[in-house]
BALOBA-1460 file (C-alpha; in Angstrom, 3 decimals):
// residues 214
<rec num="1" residu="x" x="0.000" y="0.000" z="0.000"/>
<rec num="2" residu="x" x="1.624" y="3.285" z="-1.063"/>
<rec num="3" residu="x" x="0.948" y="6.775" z="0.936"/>
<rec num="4" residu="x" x="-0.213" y="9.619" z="-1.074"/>
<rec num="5" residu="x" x="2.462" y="12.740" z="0.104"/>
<rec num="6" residu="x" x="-0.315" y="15.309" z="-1.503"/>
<rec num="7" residu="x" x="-0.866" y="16.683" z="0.942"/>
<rec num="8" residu="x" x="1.720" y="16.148" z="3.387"/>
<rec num="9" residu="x" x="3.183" y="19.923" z="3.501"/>
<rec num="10" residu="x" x="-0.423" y="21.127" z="4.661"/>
<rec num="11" residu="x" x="-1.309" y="18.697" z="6.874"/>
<rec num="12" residu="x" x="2.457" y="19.440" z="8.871"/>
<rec num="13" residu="x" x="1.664" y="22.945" z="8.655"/>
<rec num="14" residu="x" x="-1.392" y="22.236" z="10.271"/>
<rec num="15" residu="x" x="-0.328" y="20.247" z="12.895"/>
<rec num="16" residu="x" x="2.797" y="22.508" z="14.230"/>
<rec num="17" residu="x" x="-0.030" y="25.375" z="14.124"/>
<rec num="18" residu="x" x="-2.213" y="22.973" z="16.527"/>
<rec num="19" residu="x" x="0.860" y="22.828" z="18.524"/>
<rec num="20" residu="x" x="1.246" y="26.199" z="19.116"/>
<rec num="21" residu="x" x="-1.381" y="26.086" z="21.680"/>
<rec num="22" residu="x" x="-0.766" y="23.175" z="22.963"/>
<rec num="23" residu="x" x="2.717" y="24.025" z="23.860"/>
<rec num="24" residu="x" x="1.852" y="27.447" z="25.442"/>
<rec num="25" residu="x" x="-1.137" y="26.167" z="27.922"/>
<rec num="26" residu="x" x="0.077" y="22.462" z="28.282"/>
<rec num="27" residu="x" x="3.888" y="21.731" z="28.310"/>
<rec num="28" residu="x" x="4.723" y="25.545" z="29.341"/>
<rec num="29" residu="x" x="1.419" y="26.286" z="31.199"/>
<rec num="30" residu="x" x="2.404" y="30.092" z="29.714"/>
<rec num="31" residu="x" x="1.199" y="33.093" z="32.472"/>
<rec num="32" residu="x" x="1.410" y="36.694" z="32.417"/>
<rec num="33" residu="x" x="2.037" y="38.333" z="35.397"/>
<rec num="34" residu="x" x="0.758" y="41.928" z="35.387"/>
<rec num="35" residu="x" x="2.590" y="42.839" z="38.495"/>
<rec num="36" residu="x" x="-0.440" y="43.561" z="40.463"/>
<rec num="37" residu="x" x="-1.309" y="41.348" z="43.448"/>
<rec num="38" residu="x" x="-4.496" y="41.510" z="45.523"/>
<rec num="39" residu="x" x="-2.455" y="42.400" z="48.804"/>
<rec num="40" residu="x" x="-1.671" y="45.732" z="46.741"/>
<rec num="41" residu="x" x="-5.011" y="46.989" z="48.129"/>
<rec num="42" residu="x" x="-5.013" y="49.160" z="51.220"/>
<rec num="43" residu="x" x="-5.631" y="47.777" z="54.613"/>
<rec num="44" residu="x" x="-7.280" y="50.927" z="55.422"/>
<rec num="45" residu="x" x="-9.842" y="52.239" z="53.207"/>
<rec num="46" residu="x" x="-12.349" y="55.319" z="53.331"/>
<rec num="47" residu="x" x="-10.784" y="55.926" z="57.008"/>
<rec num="48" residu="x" x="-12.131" y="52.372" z="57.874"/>
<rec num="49" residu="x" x="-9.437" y="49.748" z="59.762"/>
<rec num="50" residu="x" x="-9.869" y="46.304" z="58.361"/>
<rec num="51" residu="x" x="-8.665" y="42.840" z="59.404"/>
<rec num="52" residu="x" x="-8.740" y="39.251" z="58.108"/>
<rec num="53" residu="x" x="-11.424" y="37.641" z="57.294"/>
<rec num="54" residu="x" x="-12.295" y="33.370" z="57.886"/>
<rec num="55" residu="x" x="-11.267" y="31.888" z="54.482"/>
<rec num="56" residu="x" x="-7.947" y="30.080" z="54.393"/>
<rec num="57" residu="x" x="-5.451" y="29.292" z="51.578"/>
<rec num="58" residu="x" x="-6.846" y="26.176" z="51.018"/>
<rec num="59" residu="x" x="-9.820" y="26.946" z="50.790"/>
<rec num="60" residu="x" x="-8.957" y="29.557" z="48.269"/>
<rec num="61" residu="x" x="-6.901" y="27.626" z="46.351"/>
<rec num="62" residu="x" x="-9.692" y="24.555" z="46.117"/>
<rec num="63" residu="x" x="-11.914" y="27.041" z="45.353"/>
<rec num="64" residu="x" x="-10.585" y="29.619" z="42.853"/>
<rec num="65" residu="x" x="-6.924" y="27.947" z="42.062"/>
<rec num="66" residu="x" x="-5.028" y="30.728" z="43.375"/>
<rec num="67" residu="x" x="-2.690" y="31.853" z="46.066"/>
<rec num="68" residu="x" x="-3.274" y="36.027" z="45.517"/>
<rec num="69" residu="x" x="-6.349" y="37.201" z="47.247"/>
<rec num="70" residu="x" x="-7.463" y="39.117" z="50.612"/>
<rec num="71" residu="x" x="-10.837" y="38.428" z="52.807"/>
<rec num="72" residu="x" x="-10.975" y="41.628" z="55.030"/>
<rec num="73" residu="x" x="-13.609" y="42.936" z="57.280"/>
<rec num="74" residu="x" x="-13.700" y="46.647" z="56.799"/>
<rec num="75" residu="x" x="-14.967" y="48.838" z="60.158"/>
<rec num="76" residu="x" x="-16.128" y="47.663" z="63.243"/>
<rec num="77" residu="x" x="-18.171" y="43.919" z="63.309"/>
<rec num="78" residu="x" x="-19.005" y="42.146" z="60.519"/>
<rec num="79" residu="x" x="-21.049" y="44.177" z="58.449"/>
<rec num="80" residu="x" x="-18.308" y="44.988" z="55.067"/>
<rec num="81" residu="x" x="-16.267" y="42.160" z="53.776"/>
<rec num="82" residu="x" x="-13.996" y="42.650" z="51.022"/>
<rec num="83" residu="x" x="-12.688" y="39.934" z="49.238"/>
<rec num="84" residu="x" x="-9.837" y="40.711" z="45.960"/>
<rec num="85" residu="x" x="-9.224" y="37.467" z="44.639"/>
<rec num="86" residu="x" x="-6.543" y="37.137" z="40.989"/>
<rec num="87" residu="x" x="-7.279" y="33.840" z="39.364"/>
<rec num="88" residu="x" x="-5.826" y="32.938" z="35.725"/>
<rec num="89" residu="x" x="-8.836" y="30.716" z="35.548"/>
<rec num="90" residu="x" x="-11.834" y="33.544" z="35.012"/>
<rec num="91" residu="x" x="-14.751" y="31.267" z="34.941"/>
<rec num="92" residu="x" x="-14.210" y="30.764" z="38.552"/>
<rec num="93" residu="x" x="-14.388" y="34.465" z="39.577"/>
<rec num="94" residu="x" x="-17.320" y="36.008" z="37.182"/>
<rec num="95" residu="x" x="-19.670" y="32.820" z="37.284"/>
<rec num="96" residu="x" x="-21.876" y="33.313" z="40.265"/>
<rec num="97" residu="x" x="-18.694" y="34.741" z="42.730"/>
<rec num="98" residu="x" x="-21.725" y="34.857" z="45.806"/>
<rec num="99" residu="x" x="-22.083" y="31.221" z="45.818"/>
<rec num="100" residu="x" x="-19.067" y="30.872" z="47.368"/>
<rec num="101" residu="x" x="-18.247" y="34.338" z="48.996"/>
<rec num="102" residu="x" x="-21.698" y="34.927" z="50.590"/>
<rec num="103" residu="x" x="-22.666" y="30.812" z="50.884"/>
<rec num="104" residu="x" x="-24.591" y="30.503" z="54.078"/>
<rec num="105" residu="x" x="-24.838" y="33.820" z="54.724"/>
<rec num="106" residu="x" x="-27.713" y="35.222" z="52.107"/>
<rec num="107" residu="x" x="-29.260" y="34.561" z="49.269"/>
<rec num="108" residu="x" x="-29.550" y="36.939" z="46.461"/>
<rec num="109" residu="x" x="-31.913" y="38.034" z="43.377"/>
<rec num="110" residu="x" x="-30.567" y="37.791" z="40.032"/>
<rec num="111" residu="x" x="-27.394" y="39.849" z="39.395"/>
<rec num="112" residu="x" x="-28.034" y="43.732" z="37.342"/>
<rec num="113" residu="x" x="-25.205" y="45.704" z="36.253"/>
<rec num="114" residu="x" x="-25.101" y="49.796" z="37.015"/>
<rec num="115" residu="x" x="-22.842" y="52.513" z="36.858"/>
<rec num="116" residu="x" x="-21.576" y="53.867" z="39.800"/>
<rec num="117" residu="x" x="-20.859" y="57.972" z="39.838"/>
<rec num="118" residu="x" x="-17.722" y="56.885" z="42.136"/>
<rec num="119" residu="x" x="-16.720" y="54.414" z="39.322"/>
<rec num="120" residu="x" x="-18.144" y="56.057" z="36.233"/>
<rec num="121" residu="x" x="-16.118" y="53.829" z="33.908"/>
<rec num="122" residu="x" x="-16.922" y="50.502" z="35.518"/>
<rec num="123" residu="x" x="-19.290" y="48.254" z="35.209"/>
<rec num="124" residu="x" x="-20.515" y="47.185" z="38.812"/>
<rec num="125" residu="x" x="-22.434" y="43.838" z="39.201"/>
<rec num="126" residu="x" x="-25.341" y="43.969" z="42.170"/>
<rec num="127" residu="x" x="-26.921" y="41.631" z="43.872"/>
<rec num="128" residu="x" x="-29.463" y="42.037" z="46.862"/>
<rec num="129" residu="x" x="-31.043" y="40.227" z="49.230"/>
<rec num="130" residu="x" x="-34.233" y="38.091" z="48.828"/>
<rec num="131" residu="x" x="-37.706" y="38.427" z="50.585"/>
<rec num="132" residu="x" x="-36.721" y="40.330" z="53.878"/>
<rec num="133" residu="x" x="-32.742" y="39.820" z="54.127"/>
<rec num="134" residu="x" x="-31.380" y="42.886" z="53.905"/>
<rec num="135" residu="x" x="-28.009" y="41.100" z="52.358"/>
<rec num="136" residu="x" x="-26.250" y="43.614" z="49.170"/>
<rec num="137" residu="x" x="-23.416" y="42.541" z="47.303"/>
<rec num="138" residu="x" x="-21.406" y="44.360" z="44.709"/>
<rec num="139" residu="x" x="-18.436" y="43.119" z="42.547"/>
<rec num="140" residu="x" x="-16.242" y="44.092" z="39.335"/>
<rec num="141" residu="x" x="-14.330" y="42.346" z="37.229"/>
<rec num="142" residu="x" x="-10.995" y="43.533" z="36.130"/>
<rec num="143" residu="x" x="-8.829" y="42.140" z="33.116"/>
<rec num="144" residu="x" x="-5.525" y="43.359" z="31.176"/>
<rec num="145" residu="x" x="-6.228" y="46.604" z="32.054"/>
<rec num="146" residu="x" x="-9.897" y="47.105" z="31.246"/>
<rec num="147" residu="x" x="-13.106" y="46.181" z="33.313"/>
<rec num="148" residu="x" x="-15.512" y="43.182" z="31.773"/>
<rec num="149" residu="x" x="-19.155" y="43.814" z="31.658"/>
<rec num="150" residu="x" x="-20.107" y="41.101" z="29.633"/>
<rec num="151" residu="x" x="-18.297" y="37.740" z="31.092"/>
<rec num="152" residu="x" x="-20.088" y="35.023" z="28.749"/>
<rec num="153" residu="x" x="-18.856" y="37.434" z="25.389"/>
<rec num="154" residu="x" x="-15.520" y="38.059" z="27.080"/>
<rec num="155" residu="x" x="-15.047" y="34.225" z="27.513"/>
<rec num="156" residu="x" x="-16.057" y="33.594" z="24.012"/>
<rec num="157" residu="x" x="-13.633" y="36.439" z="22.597"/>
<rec num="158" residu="x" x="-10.600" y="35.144" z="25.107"/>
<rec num="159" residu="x" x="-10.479" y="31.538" z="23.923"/>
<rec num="160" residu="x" x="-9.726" y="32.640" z="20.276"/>
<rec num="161" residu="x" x="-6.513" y="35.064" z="22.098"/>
<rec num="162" residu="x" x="-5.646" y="32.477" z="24.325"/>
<rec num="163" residu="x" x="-4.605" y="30.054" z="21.110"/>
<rec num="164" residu="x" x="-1.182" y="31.894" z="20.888"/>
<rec num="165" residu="x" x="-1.064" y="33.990" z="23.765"/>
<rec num="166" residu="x" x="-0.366" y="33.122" z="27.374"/>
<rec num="167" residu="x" x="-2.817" y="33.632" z="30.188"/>
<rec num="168" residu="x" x="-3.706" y="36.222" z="32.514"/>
<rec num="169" residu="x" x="-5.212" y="36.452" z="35.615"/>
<rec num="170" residu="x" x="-8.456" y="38.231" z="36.163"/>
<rec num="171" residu="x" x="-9.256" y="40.141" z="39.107"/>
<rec num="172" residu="x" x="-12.657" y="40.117" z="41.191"/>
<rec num="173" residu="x" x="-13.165" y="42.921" z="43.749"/>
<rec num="174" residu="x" x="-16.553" y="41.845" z="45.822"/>
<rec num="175" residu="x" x="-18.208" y="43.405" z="49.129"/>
<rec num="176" residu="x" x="-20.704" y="42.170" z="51.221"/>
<rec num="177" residu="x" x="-23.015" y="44.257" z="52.925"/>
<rec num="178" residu="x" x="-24.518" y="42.276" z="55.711"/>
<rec num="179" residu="x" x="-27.017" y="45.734" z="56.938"/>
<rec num="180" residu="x" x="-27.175" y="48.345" z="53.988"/>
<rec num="181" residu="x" x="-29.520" y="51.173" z="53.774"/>
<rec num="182" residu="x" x="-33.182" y="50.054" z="52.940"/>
<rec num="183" residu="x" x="-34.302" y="51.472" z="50.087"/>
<rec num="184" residu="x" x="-31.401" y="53.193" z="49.190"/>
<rec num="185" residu="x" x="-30.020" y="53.237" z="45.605"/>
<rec num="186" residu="x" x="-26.865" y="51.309" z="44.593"/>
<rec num="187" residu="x" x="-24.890" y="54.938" z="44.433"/>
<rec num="188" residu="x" x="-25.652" y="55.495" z="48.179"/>
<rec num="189" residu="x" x="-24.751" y="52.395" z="49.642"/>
<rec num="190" residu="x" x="-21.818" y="51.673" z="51.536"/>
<rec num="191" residu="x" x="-20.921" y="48.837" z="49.550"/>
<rec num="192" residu="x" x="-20.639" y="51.156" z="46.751"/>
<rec num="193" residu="x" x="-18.020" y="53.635" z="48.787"/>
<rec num="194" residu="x" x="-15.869" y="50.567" z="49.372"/>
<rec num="195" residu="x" x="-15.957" y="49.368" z="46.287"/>
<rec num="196" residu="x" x="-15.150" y="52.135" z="44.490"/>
<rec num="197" residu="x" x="-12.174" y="53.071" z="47.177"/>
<rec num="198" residu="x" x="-10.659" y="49.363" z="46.795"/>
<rec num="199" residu="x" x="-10.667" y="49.630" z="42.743"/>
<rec num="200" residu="x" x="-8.979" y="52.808" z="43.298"/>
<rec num="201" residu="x" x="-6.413" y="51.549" z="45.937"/>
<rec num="202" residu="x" x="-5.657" y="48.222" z="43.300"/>
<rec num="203" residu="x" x="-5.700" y="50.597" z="40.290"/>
<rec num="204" residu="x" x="-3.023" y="52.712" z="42.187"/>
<rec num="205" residu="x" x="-0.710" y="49.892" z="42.207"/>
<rec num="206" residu="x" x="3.018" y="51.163" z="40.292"/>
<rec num="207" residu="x" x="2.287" y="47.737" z="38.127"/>
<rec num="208" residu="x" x="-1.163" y="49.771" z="36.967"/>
<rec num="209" residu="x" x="-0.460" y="53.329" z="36.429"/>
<rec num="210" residu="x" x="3.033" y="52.260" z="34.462"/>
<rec num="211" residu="x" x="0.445" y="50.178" z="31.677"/>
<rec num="212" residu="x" x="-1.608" y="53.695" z="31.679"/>
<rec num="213" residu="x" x="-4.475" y="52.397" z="34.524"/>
<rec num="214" residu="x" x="-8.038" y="52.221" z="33.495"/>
């Protein structure tokens, strides 16, 4: 039996292109580091003192495969939690972060996305509490340099990148407001304030302002 070589120059060409990506996420499990971490966020922010929160490294890293993150209680109690977690796996951050940030401690309508006057440029994800908890959340979603809105569409648009390029890690800044002000709009919340003052704080990072912020 004799092999036709036809078509033996396209189908190599082929293959070493299907290597390309193989190589990158697979043998050389190719990352980007930005230079920004979550501990670049200040301990102290909008004259609030903060301190650690429960969630362990483990847990983290079980979790949302990653060692760079903060859980910090902002104030006095429990009422503001901030969590900044960095993953280079974004599915884990943007689908549904409240399942595992706020488990067991509210349950939430279905997520809406506003703009904040103290973050004009970002798109800030909120979700409140059902039937009579009083529960708010509030998270964004930072990537290489610009904030996502739409995570299913950035996904879909990242796989096609991610063929020849290495990974980076996307950031999720997320408060819990365990007693926010009933009937209050998003803008007025103190959620909001601490949101906006941590994207600031991570934003002001050297690694950030040298790549032009945004």
């Amino acid at each position: 039996m004799t092999l036709s070589t036809r078509y033996a120059a396209a189908t190599a060409v082929l293959l070493a292109l299907a290597l390309v990506p193989t190589a990158i996420h697979g043998y050389f499990n190719y990352r980007v580091d930005d230079g920004l971490r979550a501990a670049g966020v200040s301990g102290t922010l909008e004259g609030l003192m903060s301190r650690p929160g429960p969630r362990s490294a483990a847990w983290m890293e079980k979790r949302f495969e990653t060692a760079d993150w903060i859980d910090r209680y902002f104030g006095p109690g429990e009422r503001l939690r901030l969590f900044v977690i960095r993953t280079y796996d974004p599915k884990t951050v943007y689908h549904h972060p409240e399942l595992a940030l706020s488990y067991g401690e509210a349950k939430f309508h279905p997520v809406e996305v506003v703009s904040l006057p103290q973050l004009p440029d970002v798109p800030v994800f909120v979700l409140r509490g059902l039937d009579s908890q009083p529960d708010l959340a509030m998270y964004a979603l930072h990537y290489d340099g610009a904030f996502v809105r739409h995570p299913i569409l950035f996904q879909a648009g990242l796989s096609g990148r991610l063929l020849f390029q290495g990974r980076r890690p996307m950031t999720l800044l997320y408060v819990h407001d365990r007693a926010p002000a009933r009937g209050a709009p998003p803008s007025a919340q103190a959620a909001a304030t601490l949101l906006a003052s941590a994207v600031q704080s991570f934003l002001a990072q050297p690694a950030a302002r040298e790549a032009g912020g945004s």
